[in-house]
N, C-alpha and C positions, 0 to 999 in steps of 0.2 A: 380088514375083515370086520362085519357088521358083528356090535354088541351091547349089551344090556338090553331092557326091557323095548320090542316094539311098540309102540303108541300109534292109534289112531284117530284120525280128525275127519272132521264132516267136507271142511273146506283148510284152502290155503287163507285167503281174505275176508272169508264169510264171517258168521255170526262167532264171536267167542267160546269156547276156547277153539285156537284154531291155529296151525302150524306159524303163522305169523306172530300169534303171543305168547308163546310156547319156547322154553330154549330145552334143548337135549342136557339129560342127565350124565351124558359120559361117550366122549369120541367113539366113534363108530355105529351108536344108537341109529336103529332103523324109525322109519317114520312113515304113515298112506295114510294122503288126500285121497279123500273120494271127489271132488270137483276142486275147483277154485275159486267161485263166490256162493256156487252150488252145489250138492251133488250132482254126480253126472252128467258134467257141461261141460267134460273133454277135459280138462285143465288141471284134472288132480294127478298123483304119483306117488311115487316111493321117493324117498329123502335121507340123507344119512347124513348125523349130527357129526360137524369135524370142530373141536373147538378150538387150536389154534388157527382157524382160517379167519383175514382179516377183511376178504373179498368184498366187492362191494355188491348191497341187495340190488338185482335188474330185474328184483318183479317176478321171476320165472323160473330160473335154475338155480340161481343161489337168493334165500330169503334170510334175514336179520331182523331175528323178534328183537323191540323192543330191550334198550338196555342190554343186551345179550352181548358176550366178548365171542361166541361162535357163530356159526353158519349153518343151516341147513343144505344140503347140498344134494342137488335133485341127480340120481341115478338114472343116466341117460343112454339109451341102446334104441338107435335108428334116429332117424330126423327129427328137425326140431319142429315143433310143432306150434304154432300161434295162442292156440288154445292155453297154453301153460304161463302165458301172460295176459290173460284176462279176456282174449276176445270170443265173440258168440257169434256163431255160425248161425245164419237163414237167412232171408228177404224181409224188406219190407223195415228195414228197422229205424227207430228216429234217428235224428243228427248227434243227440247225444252217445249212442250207441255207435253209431259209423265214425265219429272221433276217437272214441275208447278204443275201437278196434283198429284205426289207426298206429296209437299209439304200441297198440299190444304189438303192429305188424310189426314195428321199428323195431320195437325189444325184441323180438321175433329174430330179427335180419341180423340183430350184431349180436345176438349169440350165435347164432349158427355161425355166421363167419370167424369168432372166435375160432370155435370148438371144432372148423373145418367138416359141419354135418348137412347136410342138404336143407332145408326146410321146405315144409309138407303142408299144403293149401289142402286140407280136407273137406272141402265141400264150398258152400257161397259165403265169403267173406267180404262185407258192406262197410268202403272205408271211405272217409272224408277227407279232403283237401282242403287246407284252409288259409287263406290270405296272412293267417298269422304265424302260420307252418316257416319260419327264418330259421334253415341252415346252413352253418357255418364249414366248410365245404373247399376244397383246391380243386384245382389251381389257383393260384394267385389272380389272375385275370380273366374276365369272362364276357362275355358278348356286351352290350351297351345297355339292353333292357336289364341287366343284374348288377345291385350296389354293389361294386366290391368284393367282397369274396364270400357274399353270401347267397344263397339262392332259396328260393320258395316251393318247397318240396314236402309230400306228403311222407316219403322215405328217402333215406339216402343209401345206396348200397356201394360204401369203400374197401369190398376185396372181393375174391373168390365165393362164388357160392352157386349150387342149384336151386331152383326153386322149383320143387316137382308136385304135380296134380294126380290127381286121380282119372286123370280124362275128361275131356273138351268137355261134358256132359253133365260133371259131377262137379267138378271143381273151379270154381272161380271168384276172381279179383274182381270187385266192383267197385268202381271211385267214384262220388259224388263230388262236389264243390259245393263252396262259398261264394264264389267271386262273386263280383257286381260288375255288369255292363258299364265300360268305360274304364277300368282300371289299366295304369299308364304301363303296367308289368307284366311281365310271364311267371307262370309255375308251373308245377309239376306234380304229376302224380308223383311218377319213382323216378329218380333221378340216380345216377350212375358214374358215381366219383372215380375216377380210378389217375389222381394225378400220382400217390405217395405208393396206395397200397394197387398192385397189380387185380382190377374188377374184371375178370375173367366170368362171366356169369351165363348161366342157362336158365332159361325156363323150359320146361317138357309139361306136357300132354294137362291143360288148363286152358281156363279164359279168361281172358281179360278185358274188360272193359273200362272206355278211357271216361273222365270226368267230362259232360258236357262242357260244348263252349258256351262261354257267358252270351255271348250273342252274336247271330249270324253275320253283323255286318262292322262288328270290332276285329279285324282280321290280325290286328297288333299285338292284341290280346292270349296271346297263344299260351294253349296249356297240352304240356304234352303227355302223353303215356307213359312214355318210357324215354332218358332224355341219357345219351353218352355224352360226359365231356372229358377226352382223355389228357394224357400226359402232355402239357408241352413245353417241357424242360427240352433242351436239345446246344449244342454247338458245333461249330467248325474244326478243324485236326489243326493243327498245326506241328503236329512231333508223334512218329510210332518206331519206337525204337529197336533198333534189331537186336533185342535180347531177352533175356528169360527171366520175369516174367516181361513182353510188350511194355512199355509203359505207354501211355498216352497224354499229348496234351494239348488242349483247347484254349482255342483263341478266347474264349470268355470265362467267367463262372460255369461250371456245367450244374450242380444244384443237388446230381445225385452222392447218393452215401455207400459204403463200402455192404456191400451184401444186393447192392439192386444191379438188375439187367437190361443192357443196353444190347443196343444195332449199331455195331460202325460197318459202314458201307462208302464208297467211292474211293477209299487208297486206292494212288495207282503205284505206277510202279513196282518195285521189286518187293516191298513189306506187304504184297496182300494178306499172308496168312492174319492182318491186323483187323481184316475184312470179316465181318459174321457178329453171333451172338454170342455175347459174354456177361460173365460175374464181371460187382467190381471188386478188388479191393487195394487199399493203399488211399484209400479218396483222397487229393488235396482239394482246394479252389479250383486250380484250373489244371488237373490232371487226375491218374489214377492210374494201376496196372488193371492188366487182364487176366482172367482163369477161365475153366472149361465151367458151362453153367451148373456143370452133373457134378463132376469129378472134385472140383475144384483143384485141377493142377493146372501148375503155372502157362500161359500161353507163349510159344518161341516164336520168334520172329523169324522171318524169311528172306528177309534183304535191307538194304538200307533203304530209310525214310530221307527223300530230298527235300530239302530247307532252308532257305536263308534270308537274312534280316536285308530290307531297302532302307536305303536313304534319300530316294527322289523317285517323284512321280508329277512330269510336266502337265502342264493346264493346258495339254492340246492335243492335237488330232492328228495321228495314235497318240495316245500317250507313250512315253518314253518313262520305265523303272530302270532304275540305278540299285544296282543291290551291293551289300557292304562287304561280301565277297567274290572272287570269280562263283557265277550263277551254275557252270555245266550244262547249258542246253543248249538247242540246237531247234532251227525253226521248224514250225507247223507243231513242238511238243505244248502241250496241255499241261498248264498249272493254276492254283490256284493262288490267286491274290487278297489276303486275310488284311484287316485290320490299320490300313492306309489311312493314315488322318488327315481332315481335310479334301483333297481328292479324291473322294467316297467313290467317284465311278470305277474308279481304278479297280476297286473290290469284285471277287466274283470269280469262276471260271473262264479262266481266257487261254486264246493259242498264241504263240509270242511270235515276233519275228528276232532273229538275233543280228546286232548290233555290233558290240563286242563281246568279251569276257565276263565284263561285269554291267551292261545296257541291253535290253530288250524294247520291241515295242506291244503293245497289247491290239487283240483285233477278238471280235468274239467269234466263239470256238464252233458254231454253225456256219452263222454267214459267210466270219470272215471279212465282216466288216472291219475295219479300225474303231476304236474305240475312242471319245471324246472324253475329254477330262469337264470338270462340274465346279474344280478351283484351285486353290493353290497347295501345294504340299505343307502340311504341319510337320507333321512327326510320324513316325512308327511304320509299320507294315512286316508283313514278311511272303517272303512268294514260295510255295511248297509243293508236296503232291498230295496234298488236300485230303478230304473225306469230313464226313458228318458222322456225331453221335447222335442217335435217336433215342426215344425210350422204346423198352420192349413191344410189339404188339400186346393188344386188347382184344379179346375175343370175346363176342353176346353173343349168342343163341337163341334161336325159337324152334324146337322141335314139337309138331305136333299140339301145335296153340293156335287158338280162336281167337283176334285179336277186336274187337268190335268196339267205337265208340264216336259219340259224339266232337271229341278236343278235335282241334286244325290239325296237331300232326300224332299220329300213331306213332313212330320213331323219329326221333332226331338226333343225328349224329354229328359229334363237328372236334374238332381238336385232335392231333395225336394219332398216332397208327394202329388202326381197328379195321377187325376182319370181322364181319357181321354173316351171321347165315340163316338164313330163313328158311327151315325143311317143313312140310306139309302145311304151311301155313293159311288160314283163313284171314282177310281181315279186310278192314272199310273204317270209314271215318270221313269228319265232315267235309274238310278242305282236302281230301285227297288222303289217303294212306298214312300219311308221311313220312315217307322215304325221302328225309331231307339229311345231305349225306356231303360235306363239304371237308376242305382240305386247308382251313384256317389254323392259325399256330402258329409255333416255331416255322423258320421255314426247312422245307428239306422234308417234312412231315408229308411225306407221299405213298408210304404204304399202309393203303386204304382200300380194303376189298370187299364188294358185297356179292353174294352167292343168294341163288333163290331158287332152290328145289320143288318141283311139282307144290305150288303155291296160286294161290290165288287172292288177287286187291281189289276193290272196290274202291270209290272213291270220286272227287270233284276233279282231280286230276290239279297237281300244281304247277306243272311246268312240263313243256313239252320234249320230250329224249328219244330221238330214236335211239331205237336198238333192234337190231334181228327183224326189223319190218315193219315195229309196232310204230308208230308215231305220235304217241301222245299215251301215255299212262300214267297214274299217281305217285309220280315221285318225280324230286328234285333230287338231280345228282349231278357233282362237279365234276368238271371231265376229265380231272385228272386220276377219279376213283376207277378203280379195277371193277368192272362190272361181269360177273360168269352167271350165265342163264342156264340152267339144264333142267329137263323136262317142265319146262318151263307151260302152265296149263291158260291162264288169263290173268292179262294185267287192264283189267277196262277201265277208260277214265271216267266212263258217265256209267255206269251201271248203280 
């Protein structure tokens, strides 16, 4: 409950005295900015002094005067707004200003994902990209133009959030650059983390607009709009146990921790109920149990998980497994082969022929080929009824966006299981749309779907796809992505 004396101030940062040099006289004390370096430049509010909070200042919802053991702590009811960290809305502004307001977008993005609130593009927001924009960013691994595990980004968005307009008309994102013609790297406007925290994100009813490319005929150079790089943590089953809760366990590290959601998909046999989306908990290295993702009750098993350890896999054609106990199968059954040392071809889903009790040979499970060995048996292996953990689907949105820019690609997609959907959408750009949409990663990483609702592209066209008749429109996409078209209006590659 707000108390003691209200106090008013002209600005949050502006001239002295001003919520920034100022500490509250007594927990609960109310506080109003009229602006934030100004009056009435959107950015001011109501504030309530909490002194034991030790939170740290981000510029916008929580401020720390100076010396101060409390917080100012901004009273917040509807989205977050950019304005409340410093940026200024119109055209036309210098580099100095489209930095600033860059900065502001960032503080912008990780409170609202904090606080779980949408954030609100109130009108033309002019932000800058800059060559020196290095963030620090997962996955661990990342395409060849990016050091290590950083990327060059004007924003990074690592969870959940909308990011809503006021309509194509009123509201939009404007990104300029820095770059120089000839630079050996990529960047990014907004770039779209979601290895640890699940980036589920929307944008609705806005525009955007991408940073030009530095120069028509540096095609290498690419900067993009809007960049996904998902989850791609992932491993093979090798144990789903028929009891309460499932346990699971994976032929490698799996990476994830107890509260995150996984895809296991492919058990065959009798334990399917091990199949579907789950909580984890229990994590070790190479295990974990299952729960329901809502409920969190324990997951029951359905049947027995088949399993057992090899001790030989010849260096020929078929290969011959030796498993360490009677195997139980019978020819033309489908298993899978984990973790064979040495004899790597051995590994994979294969159809067996049986031998004895405890010898098979391998043939693959299309053809029907036999299967050639690659060397000599080392150690290990086990032959199962398989399956993959994946990490959760990733969902981005564009409902009702203008997406308009100079950069090579509008979207790029690549990593991890992402369902993209594009409703009402406008947009164009230089090399083609960029609808670059690939299935790189962990392997097994194949659910991957894009949707494009009454939409419309523009673009140079970057590769050619059929689909539904068209034979060439701007986007590149790997064939393994789930492509659904409905009222599908123009995808033209040269317009």
């Amino acid at each position: 409950m707000a108390s003691g004396i209200p106090i008013w101030f002209d600005t949050i940062f502006g001239t002295s005295p001003s919520l920034r040099t100022t500490s509250g006289l007594t927990s609960g004390q109310v506080a109003t900015a009229a602006g934030y370096q100004v009056v009435g430049d959107g950015g001011g509010g109501d504030f309530v002094w909490d002194s034991s909070s030790n939170a740290g200042d981000d510029g916008g919802t929580i401020i720390v005067p100076a010396g101060a053991t409390g917080r100012w702590l901004r009273m917040i009811s509807g989205p977050c707004d950019p304005r409340w960290f410093g940026a200024l809305l119109g055209v036309g502004k210098s580099s100095t200003y489209r930095r600033s307001n860059k900065a502001a977008l960032y503080n912008a993005v990780n409170a609202a994902i904090l606080r779980g609130i949408p954030l609100l593009i109130p009108g033309i927001l002019e932000c800058e990209v800059q060559l020196s924009d290095v963030r620090s960013v997962e996955p661990k691994s990342d395409p060849p133009e990016l050091p290590g595990t950083t990327v060059y980004a004007g924003v990074v968005i690592n969870g959940g959030l909308v990011i809503q307009g006021l309509g194509v008309d009123v509201s939009s994102l404007r990104w300029f650059n820095d770059a120089t013609p000839g630079a050996a790297f990529a960047y990014y406007a907004m770039y779209i983390d979601a290895y640890k925290t699940k980036a589920n994100v929307e944008f609705r009813e806005l525009t955007i607009l991408g940073p030009p490319h530095p120069s028509p005929l540096a095609e290498p150079n690419a900067i993009s709009l809007i960049r996904h790089k998902g989850d791609t943590r992932g491993a093979t089953i090798t144990n789903a146990t028929n009891a309460n809760p499932i346990q699971i366990t994976t032929s490698t590290a799996h990476g994830w921790s107890n509260g995150d959601i996984v895809l296991l998909r492919n058990i065959r046999a009798a334990n399917t109920a091990a199949n579907g989306r789950f909580k984890i908990t229990g994590a070790t290295t190479n295990g974990f149990s299952l729960q329901d993702p809502l409920s969190d009750a324990p997951v029951t098993g359905s049947g027995a998980y088949w399993s057992v350890g090899i001790t030989a896999a010849t260096n020929a054609k078929p290969i011959v497994i030796t498993t360490a106990a009677a195997h139980g199968r019978v020819t033309n059954d489908i298993v899978s082969i984990v973790n064979v040392g040495g004899n790597t071809a051995a590994n994979g889903l294969r159809r067996v022929t049986v031998l004895n009790t405890t010898q098979f040979c391998l043939q693959d499970p299309v053809t029907g080929d036999d299967i050639l060995g690659n060397d000599m048996y080392t150690s290990g292996g086990t032959a199962c009824d398989g399956g993959t953990a994946e990490p959760d689907r990733d969902y981005v949105s564009f409902v009702y966006v203008r997406l308009d820019g100079k950069c090579t690609n509008g979207f790029l997609s690549n990593d991890g299981n992402t369902w993209t959907t594009f409703d009402r959408v406008w947009g164009r750009s230089y090399r083609g749309f960029g609808g670059y949409f690939t299935t790189t990663g962990a392997a097994g990483h194949t659910d991957k779907r894009l949707t494009l609702l009454n939409s419309e592209f523009y673009g140079a066209g970057y590769s050619t796809v059929p689909i539904s008749g068209v034979t060439a429109y701007p986007w590149y996409i790997h064939p393994s992505v789930s492509l659904l078209v409905d009222l599908r209006k123009s995808f033209s590659p040269n317009q």
